[in-house]
N, C-alpha and C positions, 0 to 999 in steps of 0.2 A: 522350052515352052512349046507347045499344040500349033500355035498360031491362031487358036480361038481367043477373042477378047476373055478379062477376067468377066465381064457383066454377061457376055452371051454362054461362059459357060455354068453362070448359076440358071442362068433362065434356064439351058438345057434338062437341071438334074432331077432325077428321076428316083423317086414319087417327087411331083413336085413342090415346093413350099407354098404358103400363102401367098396370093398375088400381091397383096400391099406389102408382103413382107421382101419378095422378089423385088418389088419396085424401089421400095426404100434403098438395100443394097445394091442395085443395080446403076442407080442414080447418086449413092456415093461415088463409086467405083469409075463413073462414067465424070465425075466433077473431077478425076484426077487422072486421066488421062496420061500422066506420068508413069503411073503403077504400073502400066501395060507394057514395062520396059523392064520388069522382077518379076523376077516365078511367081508362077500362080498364089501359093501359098503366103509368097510376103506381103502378095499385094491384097492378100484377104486379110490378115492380119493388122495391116494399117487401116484398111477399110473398119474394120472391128473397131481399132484404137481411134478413129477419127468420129465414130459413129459414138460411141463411148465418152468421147471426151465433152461431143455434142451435147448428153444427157448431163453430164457434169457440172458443167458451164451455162445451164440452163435448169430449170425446175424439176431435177432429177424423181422430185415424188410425185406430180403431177402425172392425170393419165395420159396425159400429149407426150409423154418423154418414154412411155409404156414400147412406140413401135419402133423407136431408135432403140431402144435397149434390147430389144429381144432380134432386131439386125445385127447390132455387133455381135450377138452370142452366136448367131446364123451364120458370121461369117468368118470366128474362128474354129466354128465347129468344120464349115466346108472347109479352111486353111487344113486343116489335120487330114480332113479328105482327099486333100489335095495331096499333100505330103505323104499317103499313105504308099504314092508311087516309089516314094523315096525313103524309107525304113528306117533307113540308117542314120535321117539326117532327123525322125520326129525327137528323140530325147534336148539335144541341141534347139528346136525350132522351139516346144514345148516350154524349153528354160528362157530362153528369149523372149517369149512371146508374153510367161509371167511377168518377168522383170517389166517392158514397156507397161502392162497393164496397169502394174503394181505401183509404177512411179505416176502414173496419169491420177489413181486413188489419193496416196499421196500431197500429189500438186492440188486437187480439189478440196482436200483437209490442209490446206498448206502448209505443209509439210515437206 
C-alpha cells in the first residue's frame, strides 16, 4: 500500500467525483478504520459491500437510498482502479468481489 489513506486517496482522483458522492464514500471508509490495514482495492470493495448492504437493509427504492447506492458502485468501480496496478490479480478480485455482492443480494431476498 502507498501509505495514503483509502478516503484521502478517493478525494485525490482525478477528474474528480461528486462532492456528496466523495463524501458518502469517504465517510464509510473513514467508519472503519480497520480497512486501512488491506490493499487499497479490498478495502473499496468492503466499503461497496457495506454501502450496498446499507441500501439493502433500508428502503432500497426510496430516493434517500439513491446516494448510497451509487457510492458503492463508485467504490467498486475505484476497487478495479485500484487494482489495475495489479493485472494479474483483477480476474481473481473480480470473481470475489461478484460472489460477496451476490450473497448480500441473496441475504436481502432471504435467500
Amino acid at each position: 500500500m502507498s501509505g495514503v489513506a483509502h478516503a484521502e486517496w478517493i478525494a485525490e482522483r482525478s477528474p474528480a467525483a461528486p462532492e456528496a458522492l466523495v463524501r458518502c464514500m469517504c465517510d464509510t471508509l473513514r467508519q472503519h478504520p480497520e480497512w486501512d490495514a488491506l490493499p487499497r482495492a479490498e478495502a473499496l470493495v468492503a466499503a461497496g459491500e457495506a454501502l450496498l448492504r446499507q441500501v439493502l437493509d433500508g428502503d432500497a427504492s426510496s430516493r434517500a437510498s439513491a446516494l448510497s447506492l451509487l457510492a458503492a458502485d463508485a467504490c467498486v468501480t475505484y476497487a478495479f482502479e485500484a487494482a489495475a496496478d495489479e493485472p494479474h490479480t483483477i480476474a481473481a478480485r473480480a470473481q470475489a468481489a461478484a460472489l460477496r455482492i451476490g450473497n448480500l443480494a441473496r441475504s436481502a431476498n432471504g435467500g
